[in-house]
C-alpha positions as CSV (number, residue, x, y, z in Angstrom):
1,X,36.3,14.5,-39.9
2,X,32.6,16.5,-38.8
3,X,32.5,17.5,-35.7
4,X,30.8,15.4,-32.8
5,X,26.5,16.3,-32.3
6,X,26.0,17.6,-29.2
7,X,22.0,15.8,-28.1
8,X,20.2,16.1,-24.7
9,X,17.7,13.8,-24.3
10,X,15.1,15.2,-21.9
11,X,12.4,13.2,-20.4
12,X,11.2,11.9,-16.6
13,X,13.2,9.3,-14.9
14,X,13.0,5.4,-16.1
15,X,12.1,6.0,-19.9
16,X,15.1,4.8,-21.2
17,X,17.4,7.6,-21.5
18,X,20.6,6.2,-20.5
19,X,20.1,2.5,-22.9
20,X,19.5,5.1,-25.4
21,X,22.9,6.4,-25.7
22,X,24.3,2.6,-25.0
23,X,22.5,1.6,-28.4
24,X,23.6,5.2,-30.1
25,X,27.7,3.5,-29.3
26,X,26.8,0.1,-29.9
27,X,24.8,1.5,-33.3
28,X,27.8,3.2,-34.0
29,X,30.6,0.6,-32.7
30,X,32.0,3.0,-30.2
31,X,33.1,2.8,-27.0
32,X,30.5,4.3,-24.5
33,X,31.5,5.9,-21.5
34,X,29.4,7.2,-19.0
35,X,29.9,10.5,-16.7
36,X,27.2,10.9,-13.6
37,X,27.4,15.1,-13.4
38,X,24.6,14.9,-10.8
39,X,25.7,16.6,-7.7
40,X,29.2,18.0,-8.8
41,X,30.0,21.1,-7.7
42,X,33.5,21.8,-8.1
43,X,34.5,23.5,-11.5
44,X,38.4,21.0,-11.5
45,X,36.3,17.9,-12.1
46,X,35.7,19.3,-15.5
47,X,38.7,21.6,-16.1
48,X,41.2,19.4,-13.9
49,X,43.7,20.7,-11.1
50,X,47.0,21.9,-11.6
51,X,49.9,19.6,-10.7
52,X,51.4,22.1,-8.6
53,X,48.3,20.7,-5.9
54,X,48.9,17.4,-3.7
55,X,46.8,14.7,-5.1
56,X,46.1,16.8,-8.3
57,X,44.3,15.1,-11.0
58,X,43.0,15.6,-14.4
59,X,39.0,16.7,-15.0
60,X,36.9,13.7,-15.5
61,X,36.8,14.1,-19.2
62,X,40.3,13.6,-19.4
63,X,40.4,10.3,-16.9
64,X,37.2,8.8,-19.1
65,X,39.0,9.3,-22.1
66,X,42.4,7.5,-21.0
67,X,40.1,4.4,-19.4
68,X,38.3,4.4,-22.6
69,X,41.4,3.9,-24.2
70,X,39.9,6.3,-27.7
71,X,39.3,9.9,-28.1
72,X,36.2,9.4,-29.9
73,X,33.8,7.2,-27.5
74,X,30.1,8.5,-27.4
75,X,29.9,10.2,-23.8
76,X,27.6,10.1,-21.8
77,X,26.8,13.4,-19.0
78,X,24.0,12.0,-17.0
79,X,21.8,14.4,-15.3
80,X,23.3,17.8,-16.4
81,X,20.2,19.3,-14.4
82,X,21.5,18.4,-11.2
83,X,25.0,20.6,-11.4
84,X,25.3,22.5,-8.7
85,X,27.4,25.4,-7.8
86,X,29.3,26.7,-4.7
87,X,32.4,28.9,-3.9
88,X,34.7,26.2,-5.7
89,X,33.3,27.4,-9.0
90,X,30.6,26.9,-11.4
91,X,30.7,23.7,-13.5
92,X,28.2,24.3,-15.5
93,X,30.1,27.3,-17.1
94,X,33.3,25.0,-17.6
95,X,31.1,22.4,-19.7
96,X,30.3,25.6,-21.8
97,X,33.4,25.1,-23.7
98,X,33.2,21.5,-23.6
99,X,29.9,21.3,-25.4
100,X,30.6,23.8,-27.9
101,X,31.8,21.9,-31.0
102,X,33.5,25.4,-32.2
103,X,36.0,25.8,-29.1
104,X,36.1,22.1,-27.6
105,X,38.7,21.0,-30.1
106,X,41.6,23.2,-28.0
107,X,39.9,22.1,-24.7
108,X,42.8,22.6,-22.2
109,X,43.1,20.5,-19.5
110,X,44.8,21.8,-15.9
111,X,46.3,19.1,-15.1
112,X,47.4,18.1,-18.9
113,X,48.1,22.1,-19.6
114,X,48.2,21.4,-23.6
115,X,45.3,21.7,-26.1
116,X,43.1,18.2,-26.4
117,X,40.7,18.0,-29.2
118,X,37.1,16.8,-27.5
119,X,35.6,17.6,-31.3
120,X,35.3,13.6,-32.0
121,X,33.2,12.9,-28.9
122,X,29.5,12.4,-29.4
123,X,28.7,14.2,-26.1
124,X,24.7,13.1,-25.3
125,X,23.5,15.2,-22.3
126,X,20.2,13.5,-20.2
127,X,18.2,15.9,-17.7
128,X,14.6,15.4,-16.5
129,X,13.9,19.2,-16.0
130,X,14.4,21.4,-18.9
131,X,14.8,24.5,-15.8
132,X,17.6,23.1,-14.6
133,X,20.1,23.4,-17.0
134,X,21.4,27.4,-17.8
135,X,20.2,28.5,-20.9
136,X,24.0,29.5,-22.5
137,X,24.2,25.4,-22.2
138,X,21.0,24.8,-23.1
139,X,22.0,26.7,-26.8
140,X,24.7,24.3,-27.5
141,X,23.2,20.8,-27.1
142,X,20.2,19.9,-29.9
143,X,17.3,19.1,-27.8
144,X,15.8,15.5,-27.9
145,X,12.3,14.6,-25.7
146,X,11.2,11.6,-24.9
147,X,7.7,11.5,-23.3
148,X,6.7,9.0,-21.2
149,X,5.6,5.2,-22.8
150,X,1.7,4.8,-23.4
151,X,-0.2,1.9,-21.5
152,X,0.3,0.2,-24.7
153,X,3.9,0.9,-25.3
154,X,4.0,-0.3,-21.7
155,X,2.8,-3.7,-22.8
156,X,5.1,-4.0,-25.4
157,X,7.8,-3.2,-23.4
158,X,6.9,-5.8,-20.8
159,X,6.3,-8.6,-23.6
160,X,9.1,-8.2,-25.1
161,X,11.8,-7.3,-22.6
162,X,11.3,-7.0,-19.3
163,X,9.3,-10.7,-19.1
164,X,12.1,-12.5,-20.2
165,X,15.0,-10.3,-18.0
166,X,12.9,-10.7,-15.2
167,X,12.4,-14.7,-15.7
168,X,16.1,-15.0,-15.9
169,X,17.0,-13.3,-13.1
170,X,14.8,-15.2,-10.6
171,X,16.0,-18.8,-12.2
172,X,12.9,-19.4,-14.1
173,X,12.8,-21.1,-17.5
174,X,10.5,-19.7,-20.4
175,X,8.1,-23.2,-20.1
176,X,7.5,-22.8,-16.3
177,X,5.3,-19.9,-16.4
178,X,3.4,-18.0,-19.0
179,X,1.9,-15.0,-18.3
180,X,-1.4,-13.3,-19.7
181,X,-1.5,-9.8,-21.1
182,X,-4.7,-9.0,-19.0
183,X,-2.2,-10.1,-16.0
184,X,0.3,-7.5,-17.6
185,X,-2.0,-4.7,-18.6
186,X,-3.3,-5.2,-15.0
187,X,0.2,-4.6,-13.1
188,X,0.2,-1.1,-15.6
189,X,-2.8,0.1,-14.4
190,X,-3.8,-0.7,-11.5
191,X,0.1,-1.1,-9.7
192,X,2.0,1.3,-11.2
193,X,2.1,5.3,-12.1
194,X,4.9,6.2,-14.0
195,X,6.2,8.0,-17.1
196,X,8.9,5.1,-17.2
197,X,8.8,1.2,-16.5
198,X,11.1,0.9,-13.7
199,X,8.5,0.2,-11.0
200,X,6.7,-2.3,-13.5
201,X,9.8,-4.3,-14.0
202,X,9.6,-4.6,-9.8
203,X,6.5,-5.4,-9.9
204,X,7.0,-8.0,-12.3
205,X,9.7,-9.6,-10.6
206,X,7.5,-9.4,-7.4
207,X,5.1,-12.0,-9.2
208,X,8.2,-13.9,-10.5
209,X,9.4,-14.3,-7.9
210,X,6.0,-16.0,-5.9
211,X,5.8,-18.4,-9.3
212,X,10.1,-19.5,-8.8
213,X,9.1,-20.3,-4.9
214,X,5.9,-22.7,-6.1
215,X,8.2,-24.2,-8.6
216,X,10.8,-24.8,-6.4
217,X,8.4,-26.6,-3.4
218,X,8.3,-28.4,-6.6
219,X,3.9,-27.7,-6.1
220,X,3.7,-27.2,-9.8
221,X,6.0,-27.0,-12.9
222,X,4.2,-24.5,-15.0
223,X,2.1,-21.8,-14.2
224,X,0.0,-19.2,-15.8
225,X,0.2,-15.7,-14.3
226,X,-3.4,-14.7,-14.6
227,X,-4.9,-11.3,-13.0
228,X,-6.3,-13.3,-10.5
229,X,-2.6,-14.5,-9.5
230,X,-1.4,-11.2,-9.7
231,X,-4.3,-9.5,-7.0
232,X,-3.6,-13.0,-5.1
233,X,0.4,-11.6,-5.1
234,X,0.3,-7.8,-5.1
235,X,-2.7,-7.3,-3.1
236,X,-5.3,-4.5,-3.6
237,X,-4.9,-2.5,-6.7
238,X,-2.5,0.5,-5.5
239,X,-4.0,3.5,-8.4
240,X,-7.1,4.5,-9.3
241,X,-8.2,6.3,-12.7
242,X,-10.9,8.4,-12.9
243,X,-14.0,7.5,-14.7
244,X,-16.3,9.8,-16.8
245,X,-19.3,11.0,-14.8
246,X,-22.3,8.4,-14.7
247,X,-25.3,11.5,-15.6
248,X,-25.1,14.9,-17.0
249,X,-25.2,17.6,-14.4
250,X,-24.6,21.9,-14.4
251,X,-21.5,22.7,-13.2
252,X,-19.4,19.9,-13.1
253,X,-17.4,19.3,-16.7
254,X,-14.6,17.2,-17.2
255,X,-11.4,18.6,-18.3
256,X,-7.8,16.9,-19.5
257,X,-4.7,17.2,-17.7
258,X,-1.0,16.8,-18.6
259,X,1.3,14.9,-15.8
260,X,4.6,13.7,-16.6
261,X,3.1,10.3,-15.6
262,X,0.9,10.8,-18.2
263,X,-2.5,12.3,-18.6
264,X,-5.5,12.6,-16.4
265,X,-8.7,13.4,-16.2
266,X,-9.7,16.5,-13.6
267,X,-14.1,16.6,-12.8
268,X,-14.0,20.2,-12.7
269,X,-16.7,21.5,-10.0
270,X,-18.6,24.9,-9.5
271,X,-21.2,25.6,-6.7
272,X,-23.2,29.1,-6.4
273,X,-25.1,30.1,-3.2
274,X,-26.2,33.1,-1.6
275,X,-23.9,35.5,-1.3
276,X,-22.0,39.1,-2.5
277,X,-20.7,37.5,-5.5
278,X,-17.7,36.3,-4.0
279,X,-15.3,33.6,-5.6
280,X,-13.3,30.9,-3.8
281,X,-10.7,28.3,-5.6
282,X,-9.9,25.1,-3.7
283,X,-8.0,21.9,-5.1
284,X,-4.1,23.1,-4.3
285,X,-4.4,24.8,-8.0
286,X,-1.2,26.9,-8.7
287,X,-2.0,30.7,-9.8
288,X,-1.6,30.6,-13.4
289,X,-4.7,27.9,-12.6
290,X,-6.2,30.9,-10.4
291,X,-6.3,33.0,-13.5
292,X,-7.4,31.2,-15.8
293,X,-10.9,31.1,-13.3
294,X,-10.9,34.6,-13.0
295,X,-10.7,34.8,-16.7
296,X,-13.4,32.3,-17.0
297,X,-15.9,34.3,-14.4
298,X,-15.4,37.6,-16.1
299,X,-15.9,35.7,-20.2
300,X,-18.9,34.4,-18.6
301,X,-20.5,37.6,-17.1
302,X,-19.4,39.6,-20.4
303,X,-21.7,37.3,-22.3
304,X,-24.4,36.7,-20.2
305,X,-27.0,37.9,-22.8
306,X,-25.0,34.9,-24.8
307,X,-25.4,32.3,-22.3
308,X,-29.1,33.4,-21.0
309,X,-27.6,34.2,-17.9
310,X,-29.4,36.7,-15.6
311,X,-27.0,39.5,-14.9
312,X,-27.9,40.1,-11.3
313,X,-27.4,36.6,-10.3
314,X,-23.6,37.6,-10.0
315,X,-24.4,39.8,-7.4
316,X,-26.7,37.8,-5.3
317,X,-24.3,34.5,-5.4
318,X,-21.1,33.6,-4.0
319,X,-19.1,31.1,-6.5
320,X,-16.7,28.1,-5.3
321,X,-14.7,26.4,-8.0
322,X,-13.0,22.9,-6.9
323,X,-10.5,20.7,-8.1
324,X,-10.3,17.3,-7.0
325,X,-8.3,15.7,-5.8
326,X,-7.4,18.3,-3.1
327,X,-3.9,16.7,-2.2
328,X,-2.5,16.7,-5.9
329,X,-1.1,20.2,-6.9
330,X,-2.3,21.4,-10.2
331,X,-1.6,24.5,-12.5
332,X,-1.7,25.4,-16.0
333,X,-4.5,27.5,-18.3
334,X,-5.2,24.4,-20.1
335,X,-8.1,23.9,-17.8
336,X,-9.1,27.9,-19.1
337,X,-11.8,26.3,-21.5
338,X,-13.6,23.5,-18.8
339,X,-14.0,26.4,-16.1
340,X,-15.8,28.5,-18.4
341,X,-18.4,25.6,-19.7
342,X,-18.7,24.9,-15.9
343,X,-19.5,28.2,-14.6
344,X,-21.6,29.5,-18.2
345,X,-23.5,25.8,-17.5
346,X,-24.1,26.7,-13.5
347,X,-25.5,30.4,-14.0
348,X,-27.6,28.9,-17.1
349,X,-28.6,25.7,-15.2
350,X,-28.2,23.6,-18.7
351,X,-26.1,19.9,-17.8
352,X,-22.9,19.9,-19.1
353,X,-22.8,16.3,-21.2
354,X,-20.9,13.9,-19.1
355,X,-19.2,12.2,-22.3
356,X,-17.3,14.9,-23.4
357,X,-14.0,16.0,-22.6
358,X,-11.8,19.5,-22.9
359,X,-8.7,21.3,-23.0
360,X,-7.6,25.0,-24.2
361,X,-6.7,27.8,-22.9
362,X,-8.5,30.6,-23.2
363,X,-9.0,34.7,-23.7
364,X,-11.5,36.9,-22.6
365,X,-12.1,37.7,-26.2
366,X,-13.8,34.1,-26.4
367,X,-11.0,32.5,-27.8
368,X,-9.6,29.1,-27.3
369,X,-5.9,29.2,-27.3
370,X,-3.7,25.8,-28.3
371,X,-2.4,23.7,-25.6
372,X,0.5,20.7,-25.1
373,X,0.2,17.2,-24.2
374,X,-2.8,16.0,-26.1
375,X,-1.4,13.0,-26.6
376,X,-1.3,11.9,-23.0
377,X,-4.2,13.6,-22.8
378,X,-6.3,11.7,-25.6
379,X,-5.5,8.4,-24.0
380,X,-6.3,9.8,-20.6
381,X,-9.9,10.4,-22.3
382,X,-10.0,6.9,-23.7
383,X,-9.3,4.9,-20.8
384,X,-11.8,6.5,-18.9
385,X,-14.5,6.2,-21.4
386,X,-15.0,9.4,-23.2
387,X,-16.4,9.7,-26.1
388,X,-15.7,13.6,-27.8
389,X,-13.1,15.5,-26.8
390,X,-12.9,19.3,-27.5
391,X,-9.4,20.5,-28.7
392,X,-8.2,24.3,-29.4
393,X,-8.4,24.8,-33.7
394,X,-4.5,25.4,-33.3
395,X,-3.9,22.0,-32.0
396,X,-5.0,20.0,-35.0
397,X,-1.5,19.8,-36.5
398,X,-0.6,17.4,-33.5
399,X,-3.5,14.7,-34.2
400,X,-1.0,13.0,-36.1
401,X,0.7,11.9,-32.7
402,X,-2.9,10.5,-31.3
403,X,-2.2,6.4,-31.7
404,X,-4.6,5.2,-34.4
405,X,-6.6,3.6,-31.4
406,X,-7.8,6.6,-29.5
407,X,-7.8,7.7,-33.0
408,X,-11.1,5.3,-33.8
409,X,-12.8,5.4,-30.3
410,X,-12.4,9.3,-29.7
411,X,-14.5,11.9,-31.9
412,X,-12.2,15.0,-31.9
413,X,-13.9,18.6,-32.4
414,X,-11.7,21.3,-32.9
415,X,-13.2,24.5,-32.0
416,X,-12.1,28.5,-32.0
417,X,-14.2,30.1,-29.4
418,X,-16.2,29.5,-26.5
419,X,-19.0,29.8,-28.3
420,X,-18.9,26.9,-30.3
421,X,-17.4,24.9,-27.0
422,X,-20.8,25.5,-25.0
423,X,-22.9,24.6,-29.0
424,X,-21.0,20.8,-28.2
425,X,-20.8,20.6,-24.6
426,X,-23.6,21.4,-23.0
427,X,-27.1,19.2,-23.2
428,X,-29.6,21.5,-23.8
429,X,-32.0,18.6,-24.8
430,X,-32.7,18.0,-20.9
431,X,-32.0,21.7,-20.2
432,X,-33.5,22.0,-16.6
433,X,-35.1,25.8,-16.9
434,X,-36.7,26.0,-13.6
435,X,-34.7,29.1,-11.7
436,X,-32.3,27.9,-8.4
């Protein structure tokens, strides 16, 4: 008789959330009952009105219970970032009681006006923002994140479960079409960008459904979706990666980006010309992003003598730091550690090498300060060819996340300070010493 787990499941939209409780009731052999909280705003569809109203009802806990016919089902509260609040009350603060597993077993019902005891229920909250749910709730659920799938997670997914979902729905039969895994990887790349796999089960069915129309002209009886079919279907690819830089130039370093799509890779770009020792930040970069330049520029002029930087250069030239690509917001100090290579490697005119990657935050004591999301970070580094990646010290206890394939095709350097960032990044080998 233990008391029902509270879980939230947080994550972007189309990893799987939902099926995940589904599984949890059929794991289980509960009833599973699902309650959409998105967009309520009036605190009696939780707590329930009281029967001296016309048309009062009980709260929606109560009505899921009686259609689920059991008082322990697993429940379901879909979207518990989206409560909102007006002058009818707050309903976030009524689910306070709901989801404490101290009080919620004398949960009292308007409409019902007699204790219920909600202590059975496995409640299992989803949100996609952690900053939308009020912290007093946030303290009562036990929080569960699910990042979003890897391209090769991706693949699996598609083999084994959308394929065959999507073959059945368009009326086609296992033997009438086979499909490649280039053909599949090449839908995940190059057609879709998302944490989830909703828009490559669409995509999927797109193709199936071109394949069931030539089998039922009756043209063919089986085909094989290669990626040439799939271009032939889809048209042009709709995404673009970025690529590591072709040569090794001063001033341009590639750093590693976290999206909730996954990671990225972000060509980090500093120009100097004559000026008043000016500095100007382009690329719609947020201001913790801002800051972390400013941090950069001043590391780099404290340790000029360092660097074998000229002091007076940063009063005779004006600096511009971009971003690309200017139309995608960005923020963060995870990009702390690339800005300083870039502008150290600018003022000393040494190339920054072109297969090396980084992330870290950093201090203007020269330290490099530990960051999130390496692991969509790492595979961001793979797939567009990196060789070395530079990762803060502290981050080392998280390489046991990194799949064992970017694992065998990325070198990984933890380093402490900037110091020992520049030793690996920058090619003095074909240092280019002429002044500019």
């Amino acid at each position: 008789q233990g008391h029902g787990p509270i879980l939230c499941l947080l994550g972007p939209p189309g990893v799987g959330k939902t099926s995940l409780g589904q599984s949890v009731a059929d794991a289980l052999g509960r009833r599973f009952v699902r309650m959409s909280l998105g967009g309520i705003r009036d605190e009696a569809e939780i707590r329930g009105h009281r029967r001296t109203y016309i048309g009062s009802m009980p709260g929606r806990i109560i009505q899921e219970l009686r259609r689920a016919g059991t008082r322990n089902p697993v429940m379901m509260l879909d979207e518990i970032d989206k409560v909102g609040t007006d002058f009818r009350g707050d309903p976030a603060s009524a689910l306070l009681e709901v989801l404490d597993p101290r009080q919620n077993n004398a949960f009292v019902d308007r409409y019902l006006d007699v204790p219920f005891d909600l202590s059975q229920i496995i409640f299992i909250a989803t949100a996609n923002y952690i900053g939308g749910i009020p912290g007093p709730l946030l303290d009562r659920m036990e929080l569960i994140d699910l990042p979003g799938y890897t391209e090769r997670e991706k693949l699996e997914i598609g083999k084994r479960y959308l394929l065959p979902r999507q073959l059945s729905e368009n009326g086609l039969k296992p033997e009438q079409v086979t499909w490649t895994e280039e053909a599949l990887r090449l839908v995940i790349t190059d057609y879709t960008h998302e944490a989830g796999v909703r828009e490559l089960e669409r995509q999927i069915g797109a193709v199936c459904r071109t394949v069931a129309a030539r089998v039922a002209r009756g043209t063919t009886e089986h085909v094989e979706v290669t990626a040439a079919l799939v271009k032939e279907t889809l048209g042009p690819a709709r995404y673009v990666h970025e690529q590591r830089l072709t040569t090794n130039a001063p001033g341009v370093v590639t750093g590693l980006a976290y999206t909730p799509t996954g990671g990225e890779i972000l060509h980090i770009e500093a120009a100097r010309y004559e000026g008043k020792g000016n500095i100007t930040l382009t690329g719609q970069i947020g201001n913790v992003m801002k800051e972390s330049a400013q941090a950069a520029l001043s590391l780099v002029r404290s340790r000029d003598g360092l660097i074998g930087v000229n002091p007076e250069d940063f009063r005779k030239f004006d600096i511009h730091v971009h971003v690309p690509a200017g139309a995608v917001p960005k923020d963060g100090p995870s990009a702390g550690v690339a800005m300083f290579t870039a502008l150290a490697s600018l003022f000393s005119n040494t190339p920054v090498r072109s297969d090396v990657a980084m992330t870290g935050e950093i201090t203007l004591r020269g330290l490099v300060l530990p960051i999130g999301g390496l692991k969509e970070k790492s595979l961001a580094a793979m797939r567009a060819g990196i060789s070395t990646v530079l990762i803060p010290k502290l981050n080392e206890k998280d390489l046991v996340e990194i799949p064992e394939e970017a694992k065998q095709k990325l070198k990984f350097v933890p380093v402490e300070t900037v110091d020992e960032v520049l030793a690996n990044a920058l090619d003095r080998t074909s240092s280019d010493q002429r002044p500019s």
